[in-house]
FIKOLZA-1660 file (N, C-alpha, C; in steps of 0.1 Angstrom, whole numbers, plus 5000, padded with zeros to 4 digits):
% residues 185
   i   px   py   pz ch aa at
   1 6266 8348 4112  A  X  N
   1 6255 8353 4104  A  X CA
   1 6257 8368 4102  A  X  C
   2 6252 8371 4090  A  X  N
   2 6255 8382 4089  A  X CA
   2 6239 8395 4083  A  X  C
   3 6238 8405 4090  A  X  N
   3 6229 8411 4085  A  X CA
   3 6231 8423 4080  A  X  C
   4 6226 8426 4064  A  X  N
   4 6224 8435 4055  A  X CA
   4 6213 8444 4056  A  X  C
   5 6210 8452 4065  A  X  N
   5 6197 8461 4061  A  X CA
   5 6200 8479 4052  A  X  C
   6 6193 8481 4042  A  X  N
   6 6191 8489 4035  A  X CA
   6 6180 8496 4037  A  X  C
   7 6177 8509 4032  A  X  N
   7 6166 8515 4032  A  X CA
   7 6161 8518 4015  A  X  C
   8 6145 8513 4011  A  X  N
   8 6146 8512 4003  A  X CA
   8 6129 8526 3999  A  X  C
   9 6136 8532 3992  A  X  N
   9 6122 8541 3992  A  X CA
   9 6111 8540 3984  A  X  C
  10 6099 8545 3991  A  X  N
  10 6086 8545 3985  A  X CA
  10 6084 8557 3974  A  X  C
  11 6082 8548 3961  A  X  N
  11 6081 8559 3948  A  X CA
  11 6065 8562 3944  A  X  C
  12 6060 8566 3936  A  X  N
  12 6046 8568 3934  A  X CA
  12 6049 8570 3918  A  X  C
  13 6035 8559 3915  A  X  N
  13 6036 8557 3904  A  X CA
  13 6024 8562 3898  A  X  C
  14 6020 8569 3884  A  X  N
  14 6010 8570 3879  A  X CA
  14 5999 8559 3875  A  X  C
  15 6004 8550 3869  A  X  N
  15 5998 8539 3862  A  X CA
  15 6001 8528 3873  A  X  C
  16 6014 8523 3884  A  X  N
  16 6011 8512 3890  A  X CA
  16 6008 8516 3905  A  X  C
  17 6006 8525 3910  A  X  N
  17 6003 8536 3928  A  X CA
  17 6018 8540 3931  A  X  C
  18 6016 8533 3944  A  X  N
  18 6027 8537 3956  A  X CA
  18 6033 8521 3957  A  X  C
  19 6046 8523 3952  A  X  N
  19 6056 8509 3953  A  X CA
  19 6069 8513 3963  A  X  C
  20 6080 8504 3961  A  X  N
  20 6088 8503 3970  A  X CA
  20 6100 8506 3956  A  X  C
  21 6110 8513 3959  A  X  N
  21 6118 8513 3947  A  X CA
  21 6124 8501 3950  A  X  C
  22 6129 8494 3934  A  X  N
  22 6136 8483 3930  A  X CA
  22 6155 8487 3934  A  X  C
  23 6158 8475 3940  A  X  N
  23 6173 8476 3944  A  X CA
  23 6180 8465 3936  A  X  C
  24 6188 8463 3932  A  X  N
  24 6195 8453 3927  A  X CA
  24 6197 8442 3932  A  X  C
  25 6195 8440 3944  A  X  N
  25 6204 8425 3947  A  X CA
  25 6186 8413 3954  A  X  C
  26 6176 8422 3948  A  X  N
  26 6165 8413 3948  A  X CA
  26 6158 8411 3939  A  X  C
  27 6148 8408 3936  A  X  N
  27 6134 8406 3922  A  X CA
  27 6126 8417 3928  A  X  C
  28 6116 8422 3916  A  X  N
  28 6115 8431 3920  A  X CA
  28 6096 8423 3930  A  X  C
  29 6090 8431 3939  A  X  N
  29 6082 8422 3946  A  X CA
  29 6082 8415 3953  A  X  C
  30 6099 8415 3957  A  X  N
  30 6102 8401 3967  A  X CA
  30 6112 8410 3978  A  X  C
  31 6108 8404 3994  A  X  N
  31 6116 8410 4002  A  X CA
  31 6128 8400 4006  A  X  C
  32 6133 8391 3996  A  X  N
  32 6143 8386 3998  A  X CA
  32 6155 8385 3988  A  X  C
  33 6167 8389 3992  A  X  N
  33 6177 8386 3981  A  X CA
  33 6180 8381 3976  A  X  C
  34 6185 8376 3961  A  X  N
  34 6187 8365 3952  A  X CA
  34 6189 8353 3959  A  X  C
  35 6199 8353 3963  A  X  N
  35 6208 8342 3971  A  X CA
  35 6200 8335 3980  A  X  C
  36 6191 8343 3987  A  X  N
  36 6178 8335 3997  A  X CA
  36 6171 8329 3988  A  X  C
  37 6168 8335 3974  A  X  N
  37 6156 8325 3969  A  X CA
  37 6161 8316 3963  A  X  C
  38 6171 8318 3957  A  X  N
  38 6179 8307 3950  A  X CA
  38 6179 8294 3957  A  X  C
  39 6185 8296 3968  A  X  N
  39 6184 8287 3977  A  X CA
  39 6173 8279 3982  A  X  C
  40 6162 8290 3983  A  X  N
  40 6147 8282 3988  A  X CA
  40 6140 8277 3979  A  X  C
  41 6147 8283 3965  A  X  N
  41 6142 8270 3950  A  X CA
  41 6150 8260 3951  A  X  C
  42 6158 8257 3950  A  X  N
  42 6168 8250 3949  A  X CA
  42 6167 8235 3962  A  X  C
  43 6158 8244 3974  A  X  N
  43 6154 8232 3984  A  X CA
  43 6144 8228 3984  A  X  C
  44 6136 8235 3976  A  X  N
  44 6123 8231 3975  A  X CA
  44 6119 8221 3962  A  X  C
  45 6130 8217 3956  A  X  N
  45 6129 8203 3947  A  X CA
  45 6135 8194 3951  A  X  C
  46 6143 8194 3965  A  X  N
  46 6148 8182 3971  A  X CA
  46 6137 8179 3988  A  X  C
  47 6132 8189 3990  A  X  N
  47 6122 8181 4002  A  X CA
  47 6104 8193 4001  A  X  C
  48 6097 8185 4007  A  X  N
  48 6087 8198 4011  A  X CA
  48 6082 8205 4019  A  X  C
  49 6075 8214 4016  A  X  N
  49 6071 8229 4016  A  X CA
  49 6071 8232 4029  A  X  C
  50 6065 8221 4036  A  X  N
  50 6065 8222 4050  A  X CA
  50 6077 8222 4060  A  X  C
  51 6083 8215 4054  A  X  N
  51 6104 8210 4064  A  X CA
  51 6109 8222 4059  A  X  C
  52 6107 8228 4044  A  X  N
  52 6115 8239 4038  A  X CA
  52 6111 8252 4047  A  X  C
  53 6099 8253 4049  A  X  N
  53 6093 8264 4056  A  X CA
  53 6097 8267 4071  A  X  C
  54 6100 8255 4074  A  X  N
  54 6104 8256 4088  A  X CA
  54 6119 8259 4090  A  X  C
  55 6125 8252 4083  A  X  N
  55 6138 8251 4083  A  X CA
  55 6145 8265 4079  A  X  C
  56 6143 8272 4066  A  X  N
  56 6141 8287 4064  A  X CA
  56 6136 8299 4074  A  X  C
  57 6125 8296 4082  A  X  N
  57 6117 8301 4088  A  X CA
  57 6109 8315 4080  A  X  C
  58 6101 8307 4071  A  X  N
  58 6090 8317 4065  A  X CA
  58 6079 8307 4061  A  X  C
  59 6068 8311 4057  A  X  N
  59 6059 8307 4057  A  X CA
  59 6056 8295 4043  A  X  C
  60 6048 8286 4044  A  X  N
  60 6045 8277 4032  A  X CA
  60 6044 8284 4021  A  X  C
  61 6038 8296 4021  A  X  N
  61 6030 8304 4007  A  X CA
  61 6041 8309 4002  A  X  C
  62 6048 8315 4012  A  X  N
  62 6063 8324 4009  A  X CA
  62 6071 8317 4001  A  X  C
  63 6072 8301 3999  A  X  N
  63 6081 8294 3996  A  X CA
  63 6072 8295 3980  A  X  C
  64 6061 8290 3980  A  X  N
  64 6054 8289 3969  A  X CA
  64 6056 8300 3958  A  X  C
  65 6056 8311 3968  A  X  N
  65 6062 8326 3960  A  X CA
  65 6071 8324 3952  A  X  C
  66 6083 8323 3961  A  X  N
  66 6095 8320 3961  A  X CA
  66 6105 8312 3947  A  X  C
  67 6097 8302 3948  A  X  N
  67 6093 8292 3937  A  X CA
  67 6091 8299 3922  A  X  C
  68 6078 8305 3922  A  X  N
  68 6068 8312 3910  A  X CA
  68 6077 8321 3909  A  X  C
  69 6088 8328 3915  A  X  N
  69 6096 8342 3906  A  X CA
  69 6109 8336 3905  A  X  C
  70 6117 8327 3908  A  X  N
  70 6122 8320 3906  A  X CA
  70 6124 8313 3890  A  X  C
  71 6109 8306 3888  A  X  N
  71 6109 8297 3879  A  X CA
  71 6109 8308 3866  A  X  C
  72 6098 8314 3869  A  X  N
  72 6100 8328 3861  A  X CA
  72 6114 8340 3858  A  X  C
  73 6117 8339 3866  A  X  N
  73 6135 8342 3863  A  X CA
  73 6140 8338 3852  A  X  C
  74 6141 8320 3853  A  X  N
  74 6151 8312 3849  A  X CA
  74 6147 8308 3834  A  X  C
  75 6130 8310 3833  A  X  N
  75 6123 8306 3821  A  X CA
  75 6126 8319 3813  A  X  C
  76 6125 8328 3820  A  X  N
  76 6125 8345 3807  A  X CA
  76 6142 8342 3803  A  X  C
  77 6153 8337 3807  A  X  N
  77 6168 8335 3803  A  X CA
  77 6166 8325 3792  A  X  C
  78 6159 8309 3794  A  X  N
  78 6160 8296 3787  A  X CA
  78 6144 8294 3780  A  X  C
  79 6148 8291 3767  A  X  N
  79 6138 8283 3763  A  X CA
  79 6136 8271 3760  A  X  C
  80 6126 8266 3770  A  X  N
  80 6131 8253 3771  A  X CA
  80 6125 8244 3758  A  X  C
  81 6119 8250 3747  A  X  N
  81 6113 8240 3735  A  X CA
  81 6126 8246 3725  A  X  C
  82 6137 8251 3727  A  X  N
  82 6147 8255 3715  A  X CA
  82 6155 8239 3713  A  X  C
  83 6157 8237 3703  A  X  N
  83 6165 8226 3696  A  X CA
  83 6161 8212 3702  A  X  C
  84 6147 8211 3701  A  X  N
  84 6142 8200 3705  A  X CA
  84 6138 8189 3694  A  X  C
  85 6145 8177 3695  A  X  N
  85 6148 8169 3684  A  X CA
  85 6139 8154 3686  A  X  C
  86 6138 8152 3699  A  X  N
  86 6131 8139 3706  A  X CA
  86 6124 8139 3717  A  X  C
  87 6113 8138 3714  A  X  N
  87 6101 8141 3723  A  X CA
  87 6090 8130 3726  A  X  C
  88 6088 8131 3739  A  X  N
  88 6079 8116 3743  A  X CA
  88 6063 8123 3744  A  X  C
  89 6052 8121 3747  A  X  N
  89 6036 8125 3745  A  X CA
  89 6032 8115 3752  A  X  C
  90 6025 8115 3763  A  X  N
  90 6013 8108 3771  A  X CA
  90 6007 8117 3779  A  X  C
  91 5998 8106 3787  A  X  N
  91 5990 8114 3797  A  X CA
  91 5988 8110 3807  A  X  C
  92 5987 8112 3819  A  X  N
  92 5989 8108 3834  A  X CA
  92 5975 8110 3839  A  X  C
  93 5969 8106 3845  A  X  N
  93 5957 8110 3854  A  X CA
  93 5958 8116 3865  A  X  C
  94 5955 8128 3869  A  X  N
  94 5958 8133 3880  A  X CA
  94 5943 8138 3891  A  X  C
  95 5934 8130 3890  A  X  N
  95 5920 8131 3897  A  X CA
  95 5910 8120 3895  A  X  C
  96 5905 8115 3904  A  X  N
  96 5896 8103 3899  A  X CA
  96 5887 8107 3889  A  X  C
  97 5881 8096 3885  A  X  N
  97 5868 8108 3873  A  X CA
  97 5874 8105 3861  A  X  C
  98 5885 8105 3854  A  X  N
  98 5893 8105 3843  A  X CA
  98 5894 8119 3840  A  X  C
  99 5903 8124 3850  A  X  N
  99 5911 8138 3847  A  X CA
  99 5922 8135 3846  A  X  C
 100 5925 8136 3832  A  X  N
 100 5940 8136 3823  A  X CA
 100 5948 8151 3820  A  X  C
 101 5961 8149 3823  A  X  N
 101 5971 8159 3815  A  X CA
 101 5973 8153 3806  A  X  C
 102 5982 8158 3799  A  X  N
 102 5987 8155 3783  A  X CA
 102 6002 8163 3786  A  X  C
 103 6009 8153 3788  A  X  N
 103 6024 8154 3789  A  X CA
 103 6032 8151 3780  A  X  C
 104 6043 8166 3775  A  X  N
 104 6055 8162 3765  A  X CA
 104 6065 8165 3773  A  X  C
 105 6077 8152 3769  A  X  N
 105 6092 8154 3777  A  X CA
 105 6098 8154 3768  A  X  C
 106 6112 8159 3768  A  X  N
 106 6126 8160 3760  A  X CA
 106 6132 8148 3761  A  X  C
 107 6138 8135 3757  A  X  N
 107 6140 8127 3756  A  X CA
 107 6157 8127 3755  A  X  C
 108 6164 8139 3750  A  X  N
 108 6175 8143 3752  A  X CA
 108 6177 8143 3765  A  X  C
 109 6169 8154 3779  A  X  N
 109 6175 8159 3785  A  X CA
 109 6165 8151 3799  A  X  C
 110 6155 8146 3793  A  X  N
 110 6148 8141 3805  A  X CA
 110 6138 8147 3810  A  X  C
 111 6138 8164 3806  A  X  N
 111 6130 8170 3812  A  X CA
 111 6116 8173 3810  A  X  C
 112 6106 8174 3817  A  X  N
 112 6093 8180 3815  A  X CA
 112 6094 8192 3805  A  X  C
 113 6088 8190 3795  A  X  N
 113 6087 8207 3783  A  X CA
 113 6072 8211 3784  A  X  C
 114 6060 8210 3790  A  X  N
 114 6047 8207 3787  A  X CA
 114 6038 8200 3795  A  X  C
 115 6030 8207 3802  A  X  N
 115 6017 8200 3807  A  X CA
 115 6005 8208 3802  A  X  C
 116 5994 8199 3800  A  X  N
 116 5978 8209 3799  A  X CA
 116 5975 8196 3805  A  X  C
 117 5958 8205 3813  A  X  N
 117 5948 8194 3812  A  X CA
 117 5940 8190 3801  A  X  C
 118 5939 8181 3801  A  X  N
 118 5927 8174 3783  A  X CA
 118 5936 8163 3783  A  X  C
 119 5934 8154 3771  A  X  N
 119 5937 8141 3762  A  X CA
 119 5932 8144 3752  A  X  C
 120 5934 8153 3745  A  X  N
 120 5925 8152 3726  A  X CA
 120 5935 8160 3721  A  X  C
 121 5929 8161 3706  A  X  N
 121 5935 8167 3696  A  X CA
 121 5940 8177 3695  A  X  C
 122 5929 8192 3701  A  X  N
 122 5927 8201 3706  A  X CA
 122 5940 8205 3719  A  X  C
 123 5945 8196 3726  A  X  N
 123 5951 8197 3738  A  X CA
 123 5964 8202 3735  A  X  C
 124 5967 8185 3724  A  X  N
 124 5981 8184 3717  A  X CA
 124 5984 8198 3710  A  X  C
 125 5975 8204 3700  A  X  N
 125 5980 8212 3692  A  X CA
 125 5983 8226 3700  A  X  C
 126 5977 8225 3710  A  X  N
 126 5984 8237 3719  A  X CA
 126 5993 8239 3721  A  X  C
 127 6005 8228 3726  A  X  N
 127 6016 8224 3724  A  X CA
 127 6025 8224 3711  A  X  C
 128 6023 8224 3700  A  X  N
 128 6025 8228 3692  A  X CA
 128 6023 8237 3684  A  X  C
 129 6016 8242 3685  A  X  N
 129 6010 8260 3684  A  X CA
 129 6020 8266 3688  A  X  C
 130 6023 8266 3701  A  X  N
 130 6036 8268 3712  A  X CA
 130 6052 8265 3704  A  X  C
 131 6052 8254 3699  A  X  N
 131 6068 8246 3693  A  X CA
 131 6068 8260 3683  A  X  C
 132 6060 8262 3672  A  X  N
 132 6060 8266 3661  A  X CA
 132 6062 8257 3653  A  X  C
 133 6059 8265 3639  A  X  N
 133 6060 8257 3620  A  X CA
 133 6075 8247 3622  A  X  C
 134 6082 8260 3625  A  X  N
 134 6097 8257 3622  A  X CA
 134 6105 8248 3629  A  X  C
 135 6101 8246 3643  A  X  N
 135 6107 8238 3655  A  X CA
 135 6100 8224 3653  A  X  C
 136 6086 8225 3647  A  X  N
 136 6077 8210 3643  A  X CA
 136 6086 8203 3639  A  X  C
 137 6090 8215 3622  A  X  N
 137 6099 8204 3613  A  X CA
 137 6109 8198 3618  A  X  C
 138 6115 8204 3626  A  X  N
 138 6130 8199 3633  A  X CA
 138 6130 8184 3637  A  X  C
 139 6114 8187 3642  A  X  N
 139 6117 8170 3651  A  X CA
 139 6116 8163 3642  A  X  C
 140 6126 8150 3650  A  X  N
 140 6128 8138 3639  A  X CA
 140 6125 8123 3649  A  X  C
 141 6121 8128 3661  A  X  N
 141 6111 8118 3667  A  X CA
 141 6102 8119 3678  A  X  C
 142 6089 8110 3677  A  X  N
 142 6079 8116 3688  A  X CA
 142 6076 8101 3692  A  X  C
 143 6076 8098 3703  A  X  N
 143 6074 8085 3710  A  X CA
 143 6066 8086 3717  A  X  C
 144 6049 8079 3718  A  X  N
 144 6042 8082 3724  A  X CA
 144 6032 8066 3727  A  X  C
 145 6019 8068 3728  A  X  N
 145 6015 8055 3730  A  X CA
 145 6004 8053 3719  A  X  C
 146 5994 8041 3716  A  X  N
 146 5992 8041 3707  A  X CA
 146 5979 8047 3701  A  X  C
 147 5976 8061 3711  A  X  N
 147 5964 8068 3709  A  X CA
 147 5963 8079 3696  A  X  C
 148 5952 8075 3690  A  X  N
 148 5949 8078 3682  A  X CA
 148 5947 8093 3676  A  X  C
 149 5950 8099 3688  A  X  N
 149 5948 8115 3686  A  X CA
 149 5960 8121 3687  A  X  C
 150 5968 8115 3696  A  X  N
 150 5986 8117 3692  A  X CA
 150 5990 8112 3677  A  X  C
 151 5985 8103 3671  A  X  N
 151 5993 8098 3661  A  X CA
 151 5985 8109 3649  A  X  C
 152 5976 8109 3650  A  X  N
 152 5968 8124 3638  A  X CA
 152 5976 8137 3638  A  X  C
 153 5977 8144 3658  A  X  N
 153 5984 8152 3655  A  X CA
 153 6001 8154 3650  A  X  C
 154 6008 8146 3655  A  X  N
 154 6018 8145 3653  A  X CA
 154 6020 8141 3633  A  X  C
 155 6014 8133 3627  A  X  N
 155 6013 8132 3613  A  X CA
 155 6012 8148 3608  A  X  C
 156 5996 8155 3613  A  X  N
 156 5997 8168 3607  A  X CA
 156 6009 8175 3607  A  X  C
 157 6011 8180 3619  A  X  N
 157 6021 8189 3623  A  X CA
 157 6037 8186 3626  A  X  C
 158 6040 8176 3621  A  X  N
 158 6055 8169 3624  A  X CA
 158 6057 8160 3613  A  X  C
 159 6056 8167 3602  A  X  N
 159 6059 8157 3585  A  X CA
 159 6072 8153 3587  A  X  C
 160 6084 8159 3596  A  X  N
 160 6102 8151 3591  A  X CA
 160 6103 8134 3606  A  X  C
 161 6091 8136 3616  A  X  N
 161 6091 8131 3629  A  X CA
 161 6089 8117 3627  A  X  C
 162 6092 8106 3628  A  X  N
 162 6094 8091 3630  A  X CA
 162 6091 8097 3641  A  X  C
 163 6074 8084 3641  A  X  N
 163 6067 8081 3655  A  X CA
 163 6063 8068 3660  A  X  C
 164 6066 8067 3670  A  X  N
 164 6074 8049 3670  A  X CA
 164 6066 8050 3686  A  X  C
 165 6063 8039 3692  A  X  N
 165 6054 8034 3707  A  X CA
 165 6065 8035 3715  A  X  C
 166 6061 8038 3728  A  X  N
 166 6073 8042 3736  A  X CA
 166 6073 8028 3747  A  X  C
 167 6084 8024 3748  A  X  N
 167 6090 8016 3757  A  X CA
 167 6081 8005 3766  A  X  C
 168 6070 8012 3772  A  X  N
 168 6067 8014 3786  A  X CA
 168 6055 8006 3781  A  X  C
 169 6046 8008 3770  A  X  N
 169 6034 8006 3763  A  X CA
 169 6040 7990 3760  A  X  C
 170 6050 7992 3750  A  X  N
 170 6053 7977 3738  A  X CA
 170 6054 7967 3756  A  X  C
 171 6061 7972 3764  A  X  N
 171 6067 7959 3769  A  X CA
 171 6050 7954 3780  A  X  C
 172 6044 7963 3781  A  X  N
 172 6029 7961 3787  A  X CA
 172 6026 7950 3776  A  X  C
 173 6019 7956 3766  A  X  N
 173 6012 7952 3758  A  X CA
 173 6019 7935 3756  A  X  C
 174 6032 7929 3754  A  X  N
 174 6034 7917 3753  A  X CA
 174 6037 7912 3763  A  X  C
 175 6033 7920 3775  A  X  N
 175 6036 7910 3791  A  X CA
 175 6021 7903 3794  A  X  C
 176 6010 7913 3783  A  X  N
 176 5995 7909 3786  A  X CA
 176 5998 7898 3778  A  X  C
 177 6003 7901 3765  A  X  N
 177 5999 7884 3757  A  X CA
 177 6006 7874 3757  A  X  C
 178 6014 7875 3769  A  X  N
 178 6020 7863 3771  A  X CA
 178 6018 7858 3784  A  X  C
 179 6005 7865 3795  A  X  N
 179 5996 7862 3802  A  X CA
 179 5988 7854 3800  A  X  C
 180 5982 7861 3784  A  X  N
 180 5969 7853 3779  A  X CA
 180 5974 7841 3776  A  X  C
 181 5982 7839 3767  A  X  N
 181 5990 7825 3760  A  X CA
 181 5989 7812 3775  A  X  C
 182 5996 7823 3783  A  X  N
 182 6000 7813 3797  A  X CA
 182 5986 7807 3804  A  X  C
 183 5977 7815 3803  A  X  N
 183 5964 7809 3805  A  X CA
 183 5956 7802 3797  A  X  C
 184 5956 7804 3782  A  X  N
 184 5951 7791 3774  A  X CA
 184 5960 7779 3773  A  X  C
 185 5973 7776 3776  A  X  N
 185 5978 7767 3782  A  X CA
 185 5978 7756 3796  A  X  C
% end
């Protein structure tokens, strides 16, 4: 193992106080070097917070940190709604009560582009407020389910988009009616 200590000095700032001067080989805010966090993001999407924390030896919150400047890093480099062509729209419940997100994925890449909490109209167009005019038109498909406040917004704001039921819904929907069938038989 190897240890790097530096001395890093205290500057004084008009507008933000008394800070720590910024060194290169960290974020600025963080007492850990790239390479440590890289690492502690990078483990922290294959187990959790708790085994990570131990195993590292720093604290749960630290990792949480860790995480948030991280993700923020990688997000100010990539945008992840550029050249987005195929896009899926539902909503997952995440609290009893009927507390809904409103989830969009890339269908190209698999990945999460979008969460809010809500289910309405209002939710969606946030998400597209966000795409822009220009990125709307691009898309040329939105697969969603058969609610009625996706199919409105996506009509408004996605005139080039073929919007077709996604997978998961059609094969539900005829495993019910061929339940019912099997029972009036």
């Amino acid at each position: 193992m190897t240890w790097v200590e530096a001395e890093a000095s205290h500057v004084s700032c008009p507008s933000h106080g008394v800070g720590v001067q910024r060194v290169q080989w960290a974020r600025p805010g963080s007492g850990f070097v790239y390479a440590f966090e890289e690492l502690c993001a990078w483990m922290a999407v294959r187990t959790d917070k708790t085994t990570l924390s131990s195993l590292l030896r720093i604290a749960w919150r630290t990792v949480g940190a860790i995480v948030e400047r991280v993700a923020e890093a990688a997000l100010a480099q990539f945008d992840p709604l550029q050249g987005l062509l195929r896009i899926g729209i539902d909503e997952v419940a995440y609290r009893k009560g009927h507390h809904y997100l409103t989830v969009v994925l890339d269908h190209d890449s698999g990945r999460l582009l979008w969460a809010s909490p809500g289910r309405n109209e209002e939710t969606l167009h946030t998400f597209f407020d966000a795409l822009g005019p220009v990125r709307c038109k691009q898309l040329q498909l939105v697969s969603a389910d058969a609610a009625s406040y996706i199919a409105n917004v996506v009509r408004e704001r996605c005139p080039n988009a073929v919007l077709c039921l996604d997978p998961f819904h059609i094969v539900k929907w005829a495993t019910e009616a061929l339940d019912e069938v099997q029972r009036e038989v």
